[in-house]
C-alpha positions as a Markdown table, in Angstrom:
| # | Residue | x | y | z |
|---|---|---|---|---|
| 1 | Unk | -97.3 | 280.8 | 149.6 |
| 2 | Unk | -95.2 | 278.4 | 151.8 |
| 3 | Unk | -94.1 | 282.0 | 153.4 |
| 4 | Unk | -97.6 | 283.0 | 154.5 |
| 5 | Unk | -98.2 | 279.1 | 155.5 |
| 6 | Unk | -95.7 | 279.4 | 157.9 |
| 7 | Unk | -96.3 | 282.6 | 159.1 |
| 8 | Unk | -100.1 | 281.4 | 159.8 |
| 9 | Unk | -98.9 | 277.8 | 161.8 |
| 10 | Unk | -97.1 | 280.2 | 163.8 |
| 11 | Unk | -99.5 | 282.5 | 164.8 |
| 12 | Unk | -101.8 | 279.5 | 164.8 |
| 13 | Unk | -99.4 | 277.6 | 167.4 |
| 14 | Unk | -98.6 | 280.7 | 169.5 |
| 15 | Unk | -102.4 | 280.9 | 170.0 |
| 16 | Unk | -103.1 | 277.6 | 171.0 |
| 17 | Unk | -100.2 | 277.3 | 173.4 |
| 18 | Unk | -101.1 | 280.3 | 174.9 |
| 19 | Unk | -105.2 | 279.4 | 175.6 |
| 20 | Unk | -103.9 | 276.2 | 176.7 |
| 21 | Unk | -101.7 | 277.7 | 179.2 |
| 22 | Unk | -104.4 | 279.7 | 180.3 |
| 23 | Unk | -107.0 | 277.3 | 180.3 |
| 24 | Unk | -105.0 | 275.1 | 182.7 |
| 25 | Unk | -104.1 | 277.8 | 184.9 |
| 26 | Unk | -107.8 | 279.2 | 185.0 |
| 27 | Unk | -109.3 | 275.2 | 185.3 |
| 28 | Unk | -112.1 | 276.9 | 183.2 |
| 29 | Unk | -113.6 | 276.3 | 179.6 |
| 30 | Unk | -115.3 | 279.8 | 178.6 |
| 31 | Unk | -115.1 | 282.3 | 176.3 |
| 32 | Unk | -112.1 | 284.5 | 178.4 |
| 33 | Unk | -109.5 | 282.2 | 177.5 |
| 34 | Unk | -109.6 | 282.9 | 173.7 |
| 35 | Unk | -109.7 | 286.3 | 174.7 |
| 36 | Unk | -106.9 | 286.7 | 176.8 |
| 37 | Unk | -105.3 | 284.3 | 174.3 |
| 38 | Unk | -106.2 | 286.6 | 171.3 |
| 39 | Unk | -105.1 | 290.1 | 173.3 |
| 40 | Unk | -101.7 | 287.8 | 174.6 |
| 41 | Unk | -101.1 | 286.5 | 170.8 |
| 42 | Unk | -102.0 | 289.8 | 169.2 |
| 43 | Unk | -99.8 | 291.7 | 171.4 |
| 44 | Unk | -96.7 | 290.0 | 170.9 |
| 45 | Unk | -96.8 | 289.9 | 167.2 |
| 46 | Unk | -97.3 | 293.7 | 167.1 |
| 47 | Unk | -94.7 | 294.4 | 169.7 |
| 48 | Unk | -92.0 | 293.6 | 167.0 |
| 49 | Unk | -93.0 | 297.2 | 165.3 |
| 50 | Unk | -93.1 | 299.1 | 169.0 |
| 51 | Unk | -95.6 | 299.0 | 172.1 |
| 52 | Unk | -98.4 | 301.4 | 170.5 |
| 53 | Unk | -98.9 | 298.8 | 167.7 |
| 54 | Unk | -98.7 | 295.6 | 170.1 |
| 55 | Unk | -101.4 | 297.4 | 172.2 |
| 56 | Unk | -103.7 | 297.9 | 169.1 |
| 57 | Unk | -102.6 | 294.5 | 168.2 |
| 58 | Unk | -103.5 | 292.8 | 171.1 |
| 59 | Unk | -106.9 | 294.7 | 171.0 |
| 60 | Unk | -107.8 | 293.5 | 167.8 |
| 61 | Unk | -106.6 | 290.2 | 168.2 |
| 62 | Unk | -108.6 | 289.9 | 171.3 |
| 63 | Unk | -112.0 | 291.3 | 169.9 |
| 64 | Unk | -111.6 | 288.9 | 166.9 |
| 65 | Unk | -110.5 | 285.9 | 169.2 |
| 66 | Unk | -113.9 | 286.4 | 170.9 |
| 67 | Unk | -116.2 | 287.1 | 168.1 |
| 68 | Unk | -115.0 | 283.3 | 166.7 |
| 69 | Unk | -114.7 | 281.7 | 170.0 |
| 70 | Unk | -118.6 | 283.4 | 171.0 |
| 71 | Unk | -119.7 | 282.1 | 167.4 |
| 72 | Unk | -118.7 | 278.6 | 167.5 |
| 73 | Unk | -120.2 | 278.3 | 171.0 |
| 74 | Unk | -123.4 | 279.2 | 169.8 |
């Protein structure tokens, strides 16, 4: 349990620097920046197992970031 805990805060952390990052950089509040955060985030944890998986990663992460970030706006 304390395994998938931290795994979570990482991913967690790595998201939420990463929208930061592009939210400054943007000077926008919309729903892109959890997107690009989500295909960003997604991609580099699947680039550990090779580029295919980071792109499919990166995808899903991305099409998930924005279904929650477009549901919470609403």
């Amino acid at each position: 349990m304390l395994q998938y805990a931290k795994n979570f805060g990482m991913i967690g952390l790595m998201f939420a620097g990463v929208e930061c990052c592009i939210e400054s950089y943007r000077a926008k509040d919309d729903l892109r920046n959890g997107t690009y955060a989500g295909a960003v985030t997604g991609g580099l944890i699947g680039l550990r197992a090779g580029v295919k998986a980071g792109l499919l990663g990166g995808a899903g992460f991305a099409v998930f970031s924005a279904a929650i970030e477009y549901y919470m706006r609403s």
